[in-house]
TIRO-937507 format. One record per residue: z, y, x of N, C-alpha, C in turn; residue in one letter. Coordinates in steps of 0.2 Angstrom, whole numbers, plus 5000, padded with zeros to 4 digits. Each point is the difference from the previous one (the first is absolute). Layout:
N
ZYXZYXZYXA/...
// end
This chain:
651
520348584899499850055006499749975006X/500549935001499749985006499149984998X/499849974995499449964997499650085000X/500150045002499550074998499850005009X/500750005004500049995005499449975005X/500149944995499749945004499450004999X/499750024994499350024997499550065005X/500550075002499750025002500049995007X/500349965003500049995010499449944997X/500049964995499149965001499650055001X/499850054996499650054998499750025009X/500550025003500050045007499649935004X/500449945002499749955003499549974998X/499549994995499750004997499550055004X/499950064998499750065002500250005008X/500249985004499949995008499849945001X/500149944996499549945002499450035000X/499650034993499450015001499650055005X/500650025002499950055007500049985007X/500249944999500249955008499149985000X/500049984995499249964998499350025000X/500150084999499650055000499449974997X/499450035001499350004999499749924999X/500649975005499749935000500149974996X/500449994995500449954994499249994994X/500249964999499149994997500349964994X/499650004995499849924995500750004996X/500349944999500350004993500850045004X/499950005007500950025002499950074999X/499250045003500050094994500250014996X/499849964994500050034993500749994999X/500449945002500649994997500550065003X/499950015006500450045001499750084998X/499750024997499650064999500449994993X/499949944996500350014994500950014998X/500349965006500850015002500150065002X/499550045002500250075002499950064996X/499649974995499750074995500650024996X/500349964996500850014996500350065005X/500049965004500350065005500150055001X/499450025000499550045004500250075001X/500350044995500250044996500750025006X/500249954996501050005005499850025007X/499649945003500150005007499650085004X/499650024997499650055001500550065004X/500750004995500450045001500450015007X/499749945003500449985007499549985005X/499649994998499449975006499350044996X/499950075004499450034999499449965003X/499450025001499449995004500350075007X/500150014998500350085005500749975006X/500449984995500649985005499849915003X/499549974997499849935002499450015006X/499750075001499650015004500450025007X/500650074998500250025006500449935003X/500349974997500549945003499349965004X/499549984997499549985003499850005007X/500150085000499450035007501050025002X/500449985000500750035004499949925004X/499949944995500249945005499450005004X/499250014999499550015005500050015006X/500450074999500050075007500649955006X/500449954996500549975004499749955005X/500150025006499949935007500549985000X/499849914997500849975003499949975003X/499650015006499949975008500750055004X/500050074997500550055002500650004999X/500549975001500850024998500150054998X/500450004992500250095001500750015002X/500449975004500650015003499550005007X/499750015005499549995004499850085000X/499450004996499850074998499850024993X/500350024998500149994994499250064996X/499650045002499750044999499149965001X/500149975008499549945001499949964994X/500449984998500249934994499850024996X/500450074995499850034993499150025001X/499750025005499450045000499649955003X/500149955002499749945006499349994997X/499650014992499449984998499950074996X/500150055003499650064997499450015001X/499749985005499250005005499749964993X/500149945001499749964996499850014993X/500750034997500150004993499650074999X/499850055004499850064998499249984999X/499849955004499249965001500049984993X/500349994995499749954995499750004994X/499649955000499350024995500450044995X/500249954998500450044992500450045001X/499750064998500350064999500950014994X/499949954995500650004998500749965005X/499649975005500649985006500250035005X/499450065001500250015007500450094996X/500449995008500650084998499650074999X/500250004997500050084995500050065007X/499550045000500350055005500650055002X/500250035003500850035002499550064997X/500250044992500050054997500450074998X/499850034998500750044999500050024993X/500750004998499850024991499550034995X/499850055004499550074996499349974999X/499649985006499649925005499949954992X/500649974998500149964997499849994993X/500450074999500250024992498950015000X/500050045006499150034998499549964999X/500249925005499449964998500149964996X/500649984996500349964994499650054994X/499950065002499850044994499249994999X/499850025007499149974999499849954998X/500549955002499849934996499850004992X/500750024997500049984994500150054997X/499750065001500050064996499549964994X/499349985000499649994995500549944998X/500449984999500149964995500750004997X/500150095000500650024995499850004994X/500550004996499849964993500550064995X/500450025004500350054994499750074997X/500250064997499750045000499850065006X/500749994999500250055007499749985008X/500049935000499649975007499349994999X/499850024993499249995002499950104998X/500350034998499950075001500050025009X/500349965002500450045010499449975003X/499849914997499249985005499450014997X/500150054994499350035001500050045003X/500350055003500250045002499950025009X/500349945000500049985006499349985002X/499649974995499249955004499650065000X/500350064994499450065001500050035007X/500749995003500250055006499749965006X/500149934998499849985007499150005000X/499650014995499349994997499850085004X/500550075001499650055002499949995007X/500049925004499949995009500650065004X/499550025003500650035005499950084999X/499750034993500150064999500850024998X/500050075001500850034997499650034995X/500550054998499850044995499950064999X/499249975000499550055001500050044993X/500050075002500050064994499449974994X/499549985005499450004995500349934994X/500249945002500449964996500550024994X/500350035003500550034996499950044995X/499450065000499550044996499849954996X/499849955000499649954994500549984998X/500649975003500849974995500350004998X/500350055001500450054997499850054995X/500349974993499750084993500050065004X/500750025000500050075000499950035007X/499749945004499450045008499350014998X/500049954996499250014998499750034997X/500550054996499850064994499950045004X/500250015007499750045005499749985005X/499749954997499649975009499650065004X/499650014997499550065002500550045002X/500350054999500450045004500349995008X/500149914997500549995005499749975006X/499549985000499549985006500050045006X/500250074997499950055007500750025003X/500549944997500850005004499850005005X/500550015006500550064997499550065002X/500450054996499850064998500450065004X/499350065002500350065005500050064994X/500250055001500350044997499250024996X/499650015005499350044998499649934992X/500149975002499949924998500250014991X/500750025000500449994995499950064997X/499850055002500150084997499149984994X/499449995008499450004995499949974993X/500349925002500049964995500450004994X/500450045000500650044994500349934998X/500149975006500549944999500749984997X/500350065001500650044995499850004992X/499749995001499749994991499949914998X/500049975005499949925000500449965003X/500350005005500649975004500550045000X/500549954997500850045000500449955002X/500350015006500549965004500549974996X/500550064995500449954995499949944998X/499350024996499949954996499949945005X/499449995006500049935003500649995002X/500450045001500749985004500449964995X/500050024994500449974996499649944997X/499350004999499749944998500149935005X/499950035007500249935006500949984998X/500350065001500849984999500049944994X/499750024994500049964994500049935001X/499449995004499749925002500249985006X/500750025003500549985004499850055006X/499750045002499850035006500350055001X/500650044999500250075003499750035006X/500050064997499750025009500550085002X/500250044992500350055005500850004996X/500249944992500649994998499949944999X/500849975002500049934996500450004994X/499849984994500449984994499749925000X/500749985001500349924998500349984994X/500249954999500349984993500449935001X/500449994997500649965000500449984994X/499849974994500249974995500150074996X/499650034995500350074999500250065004X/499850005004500250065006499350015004X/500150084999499450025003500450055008X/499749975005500350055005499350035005X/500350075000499450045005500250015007X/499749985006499950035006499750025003X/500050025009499650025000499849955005X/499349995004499749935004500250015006X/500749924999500250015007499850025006X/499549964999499650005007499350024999X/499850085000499550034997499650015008X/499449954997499849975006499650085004X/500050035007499750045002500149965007X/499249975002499949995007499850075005X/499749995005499950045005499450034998X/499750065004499450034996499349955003X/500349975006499149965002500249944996X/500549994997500049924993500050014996X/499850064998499850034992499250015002X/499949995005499250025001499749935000X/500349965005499749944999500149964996X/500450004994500049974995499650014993X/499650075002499450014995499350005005X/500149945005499250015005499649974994X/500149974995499449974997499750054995X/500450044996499850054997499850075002X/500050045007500050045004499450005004X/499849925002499349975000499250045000X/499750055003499550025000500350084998X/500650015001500350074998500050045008X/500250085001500050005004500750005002X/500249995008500649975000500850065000X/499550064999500750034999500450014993X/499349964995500449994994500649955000X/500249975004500649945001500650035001X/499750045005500650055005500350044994X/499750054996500150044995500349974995X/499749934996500449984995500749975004X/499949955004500649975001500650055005X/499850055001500650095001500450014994X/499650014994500050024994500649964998X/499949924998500249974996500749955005X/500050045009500849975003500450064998X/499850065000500650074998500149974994X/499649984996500250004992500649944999X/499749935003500449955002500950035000X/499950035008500650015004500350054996X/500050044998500250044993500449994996X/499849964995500149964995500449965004X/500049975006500849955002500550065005X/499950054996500550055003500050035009X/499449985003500150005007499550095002X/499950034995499850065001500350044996X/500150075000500450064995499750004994X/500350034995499650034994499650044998X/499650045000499850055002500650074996X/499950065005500550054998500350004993X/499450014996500250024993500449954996X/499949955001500449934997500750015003X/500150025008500649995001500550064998X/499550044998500550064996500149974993X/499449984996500449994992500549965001X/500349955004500449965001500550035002X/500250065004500450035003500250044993X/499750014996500150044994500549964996X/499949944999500349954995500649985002X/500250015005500549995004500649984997X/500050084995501050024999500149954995X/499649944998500249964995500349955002X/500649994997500149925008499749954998X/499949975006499549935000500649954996X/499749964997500249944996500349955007X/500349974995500149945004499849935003X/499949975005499749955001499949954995X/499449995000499849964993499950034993X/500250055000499950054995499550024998X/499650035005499350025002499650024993X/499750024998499450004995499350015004X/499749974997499250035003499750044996X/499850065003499650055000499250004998X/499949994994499250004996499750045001X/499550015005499650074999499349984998X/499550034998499449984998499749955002X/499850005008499949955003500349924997X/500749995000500449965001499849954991X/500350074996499749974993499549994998X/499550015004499349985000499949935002X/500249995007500249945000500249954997X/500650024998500449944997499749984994X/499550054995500249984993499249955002X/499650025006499349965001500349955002X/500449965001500349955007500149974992X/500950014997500149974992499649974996X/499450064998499649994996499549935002X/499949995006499549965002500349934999X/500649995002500349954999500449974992X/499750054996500050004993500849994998X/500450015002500750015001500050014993X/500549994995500250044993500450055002X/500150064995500350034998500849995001X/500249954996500549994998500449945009X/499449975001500149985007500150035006X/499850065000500250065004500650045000X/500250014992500550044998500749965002X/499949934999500749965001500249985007X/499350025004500249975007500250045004X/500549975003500650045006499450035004X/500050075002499750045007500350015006X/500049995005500450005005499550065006X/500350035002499250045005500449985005X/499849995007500449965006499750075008X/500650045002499650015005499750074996X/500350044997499550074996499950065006X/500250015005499950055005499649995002X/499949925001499249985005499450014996X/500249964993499350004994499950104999X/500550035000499850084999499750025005X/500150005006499950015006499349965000X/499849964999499449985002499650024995X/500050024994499650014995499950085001X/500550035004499950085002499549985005X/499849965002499450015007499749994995X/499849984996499549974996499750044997X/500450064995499750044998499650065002X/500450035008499650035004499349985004X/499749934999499850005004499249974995X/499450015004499550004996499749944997X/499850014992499949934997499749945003X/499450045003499349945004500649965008X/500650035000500349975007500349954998X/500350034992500649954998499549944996X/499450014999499649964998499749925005X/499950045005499849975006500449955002X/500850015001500449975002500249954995X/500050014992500049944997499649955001X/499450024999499449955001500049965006X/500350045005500149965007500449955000X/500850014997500649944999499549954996X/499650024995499749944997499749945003X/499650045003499549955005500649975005X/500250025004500349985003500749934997X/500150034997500549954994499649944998X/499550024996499349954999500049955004X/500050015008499549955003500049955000X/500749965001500049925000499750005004X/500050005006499749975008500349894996X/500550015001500249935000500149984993X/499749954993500050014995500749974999X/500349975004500649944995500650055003X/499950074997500450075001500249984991X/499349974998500350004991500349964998X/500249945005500549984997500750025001X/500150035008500850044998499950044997X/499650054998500250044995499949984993X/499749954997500149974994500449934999X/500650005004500449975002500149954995X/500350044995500449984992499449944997X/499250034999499649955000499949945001X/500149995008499949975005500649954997X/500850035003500349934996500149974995X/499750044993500149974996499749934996X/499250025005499449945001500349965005X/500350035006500449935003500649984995X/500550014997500450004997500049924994X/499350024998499649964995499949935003X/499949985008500249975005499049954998X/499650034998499449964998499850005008X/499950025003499750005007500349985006X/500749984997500449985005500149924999X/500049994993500349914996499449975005X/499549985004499949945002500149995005X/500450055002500350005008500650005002X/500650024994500650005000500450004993X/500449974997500250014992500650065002X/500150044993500550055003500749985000X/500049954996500849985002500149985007X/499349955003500550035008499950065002X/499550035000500050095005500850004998X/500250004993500650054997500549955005X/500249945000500449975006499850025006X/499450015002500250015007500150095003X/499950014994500150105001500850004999X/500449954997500649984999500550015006X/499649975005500249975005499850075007X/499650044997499850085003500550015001X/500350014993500550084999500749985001X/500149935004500849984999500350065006X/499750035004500650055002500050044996X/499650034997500350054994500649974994X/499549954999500849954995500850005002X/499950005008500749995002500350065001X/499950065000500050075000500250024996X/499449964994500350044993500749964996X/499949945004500649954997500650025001X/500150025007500450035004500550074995X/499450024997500350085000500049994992X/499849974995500149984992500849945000X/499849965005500649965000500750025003X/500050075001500849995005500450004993X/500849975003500449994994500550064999X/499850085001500250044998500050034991X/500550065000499950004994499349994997X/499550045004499350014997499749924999X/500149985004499749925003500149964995X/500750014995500249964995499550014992X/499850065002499450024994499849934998X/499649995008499149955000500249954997X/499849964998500049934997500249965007X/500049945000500249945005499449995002X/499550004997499249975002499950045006X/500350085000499550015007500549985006X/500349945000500249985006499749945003X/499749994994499549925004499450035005X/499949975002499649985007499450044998X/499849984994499150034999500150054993X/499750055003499850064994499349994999X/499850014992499350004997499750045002X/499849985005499550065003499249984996X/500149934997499250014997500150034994X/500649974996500150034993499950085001X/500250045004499950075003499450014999X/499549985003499550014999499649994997X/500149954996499649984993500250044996X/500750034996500150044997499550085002X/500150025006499550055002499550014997X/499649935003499350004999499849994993X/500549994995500049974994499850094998X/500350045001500250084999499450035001X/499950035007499750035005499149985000X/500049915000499449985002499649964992X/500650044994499550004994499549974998X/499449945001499450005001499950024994X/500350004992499750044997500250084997X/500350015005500150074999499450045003X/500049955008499450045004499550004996X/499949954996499350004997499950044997X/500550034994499950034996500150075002X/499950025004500250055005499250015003X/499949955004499250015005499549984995X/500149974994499449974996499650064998X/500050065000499750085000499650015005X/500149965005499550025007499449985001X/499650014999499349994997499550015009X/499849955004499750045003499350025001X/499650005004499450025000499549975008X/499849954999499749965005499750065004X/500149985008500050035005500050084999X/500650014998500550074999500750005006X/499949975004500649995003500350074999X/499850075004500750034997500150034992X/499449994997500350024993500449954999X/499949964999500549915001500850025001X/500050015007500750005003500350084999X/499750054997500350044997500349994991X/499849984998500149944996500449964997X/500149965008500649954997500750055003X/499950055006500550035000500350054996X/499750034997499950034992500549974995X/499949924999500449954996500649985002X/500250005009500749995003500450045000X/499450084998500650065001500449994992X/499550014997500449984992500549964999X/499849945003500349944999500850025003X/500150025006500650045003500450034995X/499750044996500350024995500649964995X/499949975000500149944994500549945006X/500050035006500349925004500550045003X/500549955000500650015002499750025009X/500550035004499750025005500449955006X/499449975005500449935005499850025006X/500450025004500050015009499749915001X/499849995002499849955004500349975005X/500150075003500550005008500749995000X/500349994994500849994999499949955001X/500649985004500349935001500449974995X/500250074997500449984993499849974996X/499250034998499749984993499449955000X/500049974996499649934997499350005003X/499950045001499350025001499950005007X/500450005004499849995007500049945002X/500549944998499849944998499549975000X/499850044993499349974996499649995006X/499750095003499450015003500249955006X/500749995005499849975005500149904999X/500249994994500049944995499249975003X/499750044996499250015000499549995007X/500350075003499849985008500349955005X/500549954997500149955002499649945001X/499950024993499649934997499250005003X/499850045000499250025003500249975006X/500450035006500149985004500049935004X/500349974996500249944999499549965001X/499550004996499449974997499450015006X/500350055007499550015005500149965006X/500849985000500049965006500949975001X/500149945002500749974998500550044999X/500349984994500650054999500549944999X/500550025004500649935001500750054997X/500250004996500650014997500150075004X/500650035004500350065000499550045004X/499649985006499850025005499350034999X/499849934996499350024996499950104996X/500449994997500050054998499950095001X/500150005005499950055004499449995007X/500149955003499649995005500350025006X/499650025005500050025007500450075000X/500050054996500150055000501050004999X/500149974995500749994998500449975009X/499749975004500450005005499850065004X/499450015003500150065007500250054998X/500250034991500350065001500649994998X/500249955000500949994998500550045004X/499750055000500450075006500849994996X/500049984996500850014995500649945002X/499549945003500649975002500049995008X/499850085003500149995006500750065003X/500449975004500650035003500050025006X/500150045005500050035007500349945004X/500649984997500649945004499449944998X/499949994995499749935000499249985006X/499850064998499249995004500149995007X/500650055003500249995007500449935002X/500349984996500349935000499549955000X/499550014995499549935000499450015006X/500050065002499750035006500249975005X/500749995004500349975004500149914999X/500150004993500049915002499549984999X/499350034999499449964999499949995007X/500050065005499849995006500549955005X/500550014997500749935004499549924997X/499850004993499649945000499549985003X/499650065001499249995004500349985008X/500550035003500349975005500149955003X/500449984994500549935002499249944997X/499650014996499549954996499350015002X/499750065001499449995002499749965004X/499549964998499649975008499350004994X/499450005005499650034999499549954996X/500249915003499749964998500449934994X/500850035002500149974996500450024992X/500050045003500550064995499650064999X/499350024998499850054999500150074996X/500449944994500250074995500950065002X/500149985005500550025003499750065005X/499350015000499750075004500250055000X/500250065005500250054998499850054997X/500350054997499650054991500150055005X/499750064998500050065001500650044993X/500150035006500650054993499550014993X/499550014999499550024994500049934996X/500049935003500049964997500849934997X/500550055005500750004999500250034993X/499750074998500150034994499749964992X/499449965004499949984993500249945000X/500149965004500449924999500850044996X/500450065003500550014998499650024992X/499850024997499650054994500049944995X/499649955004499649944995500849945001X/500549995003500349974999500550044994X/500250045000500450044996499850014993X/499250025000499649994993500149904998X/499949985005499949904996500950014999X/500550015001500749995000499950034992X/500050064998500050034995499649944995X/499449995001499649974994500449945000X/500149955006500149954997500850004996X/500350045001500650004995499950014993X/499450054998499750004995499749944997X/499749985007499749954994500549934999X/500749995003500349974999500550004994X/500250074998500050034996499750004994X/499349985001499649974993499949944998X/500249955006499849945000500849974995X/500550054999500649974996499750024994X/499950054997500050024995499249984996X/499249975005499849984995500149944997X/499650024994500249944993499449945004X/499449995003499749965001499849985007X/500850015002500049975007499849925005X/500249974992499949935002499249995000X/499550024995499649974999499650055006X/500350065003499550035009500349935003X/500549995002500249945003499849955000X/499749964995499649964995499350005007X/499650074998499550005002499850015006X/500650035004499950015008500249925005X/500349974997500149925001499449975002X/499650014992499449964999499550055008X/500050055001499850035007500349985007X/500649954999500450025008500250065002X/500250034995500450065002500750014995X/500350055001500849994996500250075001X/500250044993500350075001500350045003X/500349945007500450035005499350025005X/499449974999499650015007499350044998X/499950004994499550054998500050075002X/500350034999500250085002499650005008X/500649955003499450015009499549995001X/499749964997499249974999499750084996X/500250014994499650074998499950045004X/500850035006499950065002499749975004X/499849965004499749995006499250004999X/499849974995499350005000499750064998X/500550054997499750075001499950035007X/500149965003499850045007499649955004X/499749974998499549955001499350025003X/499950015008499450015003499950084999X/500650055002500250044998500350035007X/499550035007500749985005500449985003X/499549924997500449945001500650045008X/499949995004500650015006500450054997X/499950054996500550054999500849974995X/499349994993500549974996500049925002X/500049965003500249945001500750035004X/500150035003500550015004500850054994X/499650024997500350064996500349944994X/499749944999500249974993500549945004X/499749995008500649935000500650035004X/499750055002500950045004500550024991X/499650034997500350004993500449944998X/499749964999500349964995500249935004X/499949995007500649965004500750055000X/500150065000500849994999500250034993X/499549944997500450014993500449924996X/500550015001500449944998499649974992X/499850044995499849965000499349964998X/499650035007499449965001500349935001X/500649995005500249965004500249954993X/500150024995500449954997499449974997X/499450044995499449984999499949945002X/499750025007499649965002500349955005X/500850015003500449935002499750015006X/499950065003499650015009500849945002X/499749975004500649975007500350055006X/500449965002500250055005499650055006X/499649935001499650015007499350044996X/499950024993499350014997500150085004X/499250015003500050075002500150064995X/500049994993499950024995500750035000X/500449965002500750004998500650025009X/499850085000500550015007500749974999X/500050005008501049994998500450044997X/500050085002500250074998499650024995X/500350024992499350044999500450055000X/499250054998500150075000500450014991X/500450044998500250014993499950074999X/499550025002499850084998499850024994X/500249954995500050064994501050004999X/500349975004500750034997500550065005X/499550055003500150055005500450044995X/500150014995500150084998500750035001X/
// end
């Protein structure tokens, strides 16, 4: 054991000499240590990325040590920001202050062309057609050429939208039927007046939450491109037409008389029970569905066995009664309108959240991600994300109550699988040959972008069929992990990420509204200002200047969020397995586990407001005991008051 030991602390020393030596090592002392480190190479990789050997890099950089950090400890951490933002090489200098979505969308421009799986080269073709139409939206004449079943009527539909007089001459009722486009768009994922979903065998109908009906001047200028050389009271007239029929259909006008009599007729029958519901097939309806099924080539026998659920049947009745009263060219109109406007893609990397499942399972595959990070560390340092959920969850699996004695002894240790959780998911969920075999039918059609993307949404709806159904948004389930697993790791890759703090960024403190308390804020409110009193002096004591209450709230906010993490991460620091070898490597930097965390948080706020947050980070974290223990401030250190403030233990 010890000889395995000793084997691999060469391994890591070895790999920091040739690091002390950098670029300059030359001649026969390169090659030998290039060959002493290849054996290696594999092992050590696990613990010293290019990723985590860069951010320690530019952490020890960003350090002035002309600067005390019992002194000032913000001066010190950030003292060669200027500098280090100047540098030629772009791999040295600090990564911009990003935000997640920011992150995730330029990680994806990058290396969208060099997805390699099915599903990630079906989402970047996809995506280079969208960005290839410039700064067009979706223009009707486009989608006339794209789209099959628009194009069977291109010639009619040139003269959208259509006025009463319009529609009678051209006996357009003999060639446009709203069912059918309604139900052919619903098909290839696009509902416009029901939505039918799917969920492993289950088919459920409702009706569109959020049945879009803007204002009548935003239904008008939203068809200014096709309205174009018309005259303008054609806008007025159709966009009149198609808000009554909107607002209708979301129940915000009456039914007309007659319907509300056949209803008052059916009365003496008693209503079923909640959830009981049946839905009511009338012409209409069955016309729809059997076009909608059939298109999606559903079996017979696939149909018969699948649970129906109708969700909401008063609303789906209710709206499909405005539907039948009212005229076909109106209700025409208003499909074709959700389309375009559904269509547009103003912003293309819309398809990547929506072809989500895609997206990670080409990230999952980890090809675009291995030269920049191996996934066994992401999955440790995502490890180290979730330890407040771990202890939460430890907490409430491990009490030793009757229940408690269920669980095995293992959920009492320190660390839960959160990767094995995940891998197993992914193993399910992110299928790579399932996907395939699933999207290998998708055939596209160069520069077809909406035939294309009707298309692949066509194969997601199917494919829903057949998948277990996954909230994303549950805290509970695997899959929220997964996705913010994911949006982790993109992140990370944009700009230093230091253990707990990294993780979240800027945002995880200024809205830490949760560990703030009325008694505490007014206590830390009061002795901040007894400090500034009794310490301030303007040239030799600067960082003791007085806050304004708005800047009291967040030194209280930001001290209370650091109090939290760093428990956490001390909390992680027991339970990980490769503690010794971070320790190992923060040495070879001059830094130590007790002292990283303040160095992280602080350089996120690096040339940032300097005055604001330098005031906000060193009033924080001088009264915190243990800064003090860290870094061994002295008595007389400004960094270190006599009195501290202990404002996170107000409650």
């Amino acid at each position: 054991m010890s000889e395995m030991r000793w084997q691999w602390q060469l391994a890591i020393l070895l790999m920091a000499s040739s690091l002390a030596h950098g670029e300059g090592t030359t001649g026969t002392a390169a090659a030998a240590a290039a060959a002493a480190t290849e054996e290696q190479e594999d092992e050590a990789a696990r613990f010293f990325t290019r990723l985590y050997k860069r951010n320690l890099q530019q952490l020890v950089a960003l350090r002035n040590g002309s600067a005390e950090p019992c002194d000032d400890f913000y001066a010190h951490a950030c003292g060669n920001f200027g500098q280090l933002e100047q540098a030629p090489d772009p791999d040295d200098a600090l990564p911009p202050f990003l935000y997640n979505m920011q992150d995730r969308m330029q990680f994806f421009e990058r290396h969208y062309e060099k997805f390699e799986t099915l599903p990630g080269k079906l989402l970047a073709e996809l995506y280079g057609e969208c960005k290839m139409r410039g700064r067009q939206h979706a223009h009707l004449e486009h989608m006339l050429e794209q789209v099959p079943f628009l194009a069977a009527h291109q010639e009619a539909l040139t003269g959208w939208p259509f006025l009463r007089h319009q529609w009678q001459r051209r006996q357009l009722d003999e060639q446009l039927n709203w069912i059918q486009l309604a139900a052919q768009l619903a098909a290839h994922g696009l509902p416009t007046l029901l939505h039918i979903y799917f969920a492993e065998q289950a088919i459920y109908v409702a009706p569109i939450a959020e049945l879009p009906c803007p204002s009548q001047r935003q239904f008008q200028a939203s068809m200014s491109d096709v309205l174009a050389g018309r005259h303008a009271q054609v806008g007025h007239i159709v966009a009149h037409e198609m808000r009554m029929l909107c607002r209708g259909m979301r129940g915000e006008l009456p039914l007309a008389t007659s319907l509300t009599e056949g209803k008052r007729g059916r009365q003496s029958t008693p209503a079923p029970a909640p959830g009981q519901e049946q839905l009511e097939l009338d012409d209409n309806t069955m016309d729809y569905m059997q076009t909608f099924f059939g298109l999606l080539n559903f079996t017979a026998q696939e149909l018969v066995t699948a649970r129906k659920l109708p969700l909401d049947v008063a609303q789906i009745t209710r709206a499909w009664g405005v539907l039948r009263q009212t005229e076909p060219r109106i209700v025409y109109n208003y499909v074709l309108w959700q389309a375009q406007q559904r269509l547009a893609y103003g912003d293309c990397y819309e398809l990547a959240t929506e072809f989500e499942r895609l997206l990670h399972a080409e990230y999952w595959q980890w090809h675009v991600l291995a030269p920049q990070l191996t996934r066994d560390v992401a999955l440790a340092m995502y490890q180290l994300h979730t330890t407040r959920f771990q202890k939460r969850r430890r907490s409430t699996l491990g009490s030793r109550d009757w229940y408690g004695h269920l669980w095995p002894a293992s959920v009492e240790r320190r660390e839960l699988q959160v990767a094995r959780l995940l891998q197993a998911h992914a193993q399910h969920y992110l299928n790579i040959s399932a996907l395939t075999s699933w999207y290998g039918q998708v055939h596209f059609r160069p520069y077809h972008f909406y035939g294309n993307l009707l298309q692949l949404r066509r194969a997601q709806l199917r494919h829903s069929f057949q998948s277990a159904y996954v909230d994303a948004e549950d805290v509970q389930q695997s899959a929220y992990f997964l996705r913010h697993f994911l949006h982790f790791v993109l992140l990370s890759l944009h700009r230093p990420m230091y253990h707990y703090y990294a993780t979240q960024g800027l945002e995880l403190w200024r809205d830490s509204g949760l560990l703030q308390d009325t008694d505490g804020y007014y206590t830390a409110l009061d002795c901040l200002e007894r400090q500034t009193q009794q310490l301030y002096d303007a040239q030799l004591a600067a960082i003791y200047r007085p806050l304004s209450a708005h800047e009291v709230a967040d030194v209280f906010h930001f001290h209370r969020s650091f109090q939290a993490a760093l428990r956490d991460y001390h909390f992680w620091l027991q339970g990980e397995r490769f503690v010794f070898a971070e320790q190992f490597v923060l040495q070879y930097f001059g830094l130590d586990e007790h002292r990283v965390l303040f160095y992280a948080v602080a350089q996120q706020l690096c040339n940032r407001q300097d005055e604001i947050f330098a005031a906000q980070l060193n009033r924080g974290y001088m009264n915190l005991p243990e800064f003090q223990a860290a870094f061994k401030c002295g008595p007389e250190a400004q960094m270190n008051p006599p009195a501290k403030c202990m404002i996170n233990r107000c409650e």
